[in-house]
C-alpha positions as CSV (number, residue, x, y, z in Angstrom):
1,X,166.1,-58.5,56.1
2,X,167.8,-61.0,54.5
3,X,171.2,-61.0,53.3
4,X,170.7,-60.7,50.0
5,X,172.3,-59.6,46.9
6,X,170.8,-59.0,43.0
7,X,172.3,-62.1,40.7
8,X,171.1,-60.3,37.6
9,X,172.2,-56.7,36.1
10,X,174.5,-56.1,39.4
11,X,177.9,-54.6,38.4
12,X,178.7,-55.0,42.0
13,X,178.4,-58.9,42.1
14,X,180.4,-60.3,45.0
15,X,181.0,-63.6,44.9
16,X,178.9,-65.9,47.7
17,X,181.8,-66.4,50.2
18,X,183.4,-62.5,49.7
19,X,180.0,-61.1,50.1
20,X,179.7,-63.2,53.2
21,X,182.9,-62.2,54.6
22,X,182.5,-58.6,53.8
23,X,179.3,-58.3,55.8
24,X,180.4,-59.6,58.4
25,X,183.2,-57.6,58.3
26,X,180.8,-54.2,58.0
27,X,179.0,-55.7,61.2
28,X,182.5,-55.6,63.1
29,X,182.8,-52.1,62.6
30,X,181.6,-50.5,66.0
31,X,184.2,-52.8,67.4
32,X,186.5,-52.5,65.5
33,X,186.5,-48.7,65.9
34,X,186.3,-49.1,69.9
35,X,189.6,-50.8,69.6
36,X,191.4,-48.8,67.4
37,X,190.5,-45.9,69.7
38,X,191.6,-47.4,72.9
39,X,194.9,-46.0,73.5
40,X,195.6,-48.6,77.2
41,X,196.0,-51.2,75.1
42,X,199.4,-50.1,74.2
43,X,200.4,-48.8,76.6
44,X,200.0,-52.0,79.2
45,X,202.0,-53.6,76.7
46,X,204.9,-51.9,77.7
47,X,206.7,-53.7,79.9
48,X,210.5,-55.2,80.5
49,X,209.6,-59.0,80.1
50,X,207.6,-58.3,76.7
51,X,210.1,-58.9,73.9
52,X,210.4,-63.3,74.0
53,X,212.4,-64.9,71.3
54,X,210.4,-67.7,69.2
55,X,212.0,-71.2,68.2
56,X,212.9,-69.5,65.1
57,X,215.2,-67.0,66.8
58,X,212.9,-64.5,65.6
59,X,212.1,-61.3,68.0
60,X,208.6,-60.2,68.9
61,X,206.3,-58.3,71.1
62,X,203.7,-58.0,72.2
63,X,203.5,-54.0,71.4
64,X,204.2,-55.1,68.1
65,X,201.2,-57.2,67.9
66,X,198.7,-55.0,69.3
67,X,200.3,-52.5,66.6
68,X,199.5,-54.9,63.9
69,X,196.0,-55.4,65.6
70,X,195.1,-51.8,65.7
71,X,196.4,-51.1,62.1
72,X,194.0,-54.6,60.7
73,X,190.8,-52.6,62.8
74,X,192.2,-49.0,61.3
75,X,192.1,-50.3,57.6
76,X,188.8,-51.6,58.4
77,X,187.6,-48.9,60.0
78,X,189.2,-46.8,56.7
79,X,187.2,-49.0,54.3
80,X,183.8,-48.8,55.7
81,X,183.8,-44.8,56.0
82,X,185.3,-44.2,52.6
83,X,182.9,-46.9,51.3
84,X,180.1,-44.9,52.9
85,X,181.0,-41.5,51.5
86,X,180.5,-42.4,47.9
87,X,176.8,-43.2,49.1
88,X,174.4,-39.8,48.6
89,X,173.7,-38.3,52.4
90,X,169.9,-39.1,51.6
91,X,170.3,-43.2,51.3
92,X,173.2,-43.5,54.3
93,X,171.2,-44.2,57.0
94,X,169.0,-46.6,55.4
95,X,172.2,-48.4,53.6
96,X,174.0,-48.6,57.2
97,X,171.3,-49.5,59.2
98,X,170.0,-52.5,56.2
99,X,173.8,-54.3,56.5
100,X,174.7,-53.4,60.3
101,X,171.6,-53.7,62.2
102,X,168.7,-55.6,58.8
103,X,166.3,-53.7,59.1
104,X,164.6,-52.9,56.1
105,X,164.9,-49.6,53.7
106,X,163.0,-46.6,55.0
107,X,160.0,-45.7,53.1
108,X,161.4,-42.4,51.2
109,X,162.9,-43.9,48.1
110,X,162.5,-46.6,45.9
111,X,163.9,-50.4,47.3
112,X,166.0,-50.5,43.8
113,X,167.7,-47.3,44.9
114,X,168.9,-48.7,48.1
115,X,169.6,-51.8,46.6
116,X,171.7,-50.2,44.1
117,X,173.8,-48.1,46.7
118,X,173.8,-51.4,49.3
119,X,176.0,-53.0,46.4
120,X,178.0,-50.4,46.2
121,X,179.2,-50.2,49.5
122,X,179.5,-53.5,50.4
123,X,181.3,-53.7,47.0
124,X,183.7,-50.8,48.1
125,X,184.3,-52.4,51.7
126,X,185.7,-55.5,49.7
127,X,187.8,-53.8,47.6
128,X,189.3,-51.6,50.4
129,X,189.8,-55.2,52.5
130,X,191.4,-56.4,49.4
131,X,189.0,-59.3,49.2
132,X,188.9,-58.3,45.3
């Protein structure tokens, strides 16, 4: 399936380059959720020779980078599922599995319906990003 959204009579209109950005976002999701749940990848970061002062005297870490890291994948991770509950139970699966994986709309409902609640969600995952 192409990705595709309705020009015309869409109150969801992304434009080009957010729509673009938003997908691809949606189709980081199962990593982004692996990653957020890995709890090692703090914890290696502990160590005595982690906190190095930049040329601008500034001090960082690597904890606090994975921290930031994880919280980036959490907000993502955030976005997508709220974005997904305002879609009805019936037209999930078909919605998740058209922008994550293309295939096309399952067979029990109209293509305008899933259209309809596509926009929506991608629409959603924007906002939540703060891409709009």
């Amino acid at each position: 399936m192409k990705d595709y959204q309705r020009k015309k009579n869409n109150p969801y209109y992304l434009q080009h380059a957010v729509y673009m950005k938003t997908l691809w976002t949606i189709r980081e999701y199962p990593l982004a959720c692996e990653r957020a749940s890995d709890k090692l990848g703090l914890s290696g970061a502990i160590q005595s020779d982690n906190i190095k002062v930049q040329s601008s005297g500034d001090i960082s870490s690597r904890t606090e980078r994975i921290a930031e890291k994880r919280e980036q994948d959490m907000t993502l991770v955030r976005a997508v599922e709220n974005s997904l509950a305002i879609v009805p139970e019936e037209y999930q699966r078909g919605v998740w599995e058209s922008v994550l994986e293309r295939k096309r709309f399952p067979d029990d409902a109209h293509r305008n319906t899933y259209s309809h609640w596509r926009s929506r969600f991608i629409y959603g995952v924007a906002k939540g990003m703060g891409y709009i």
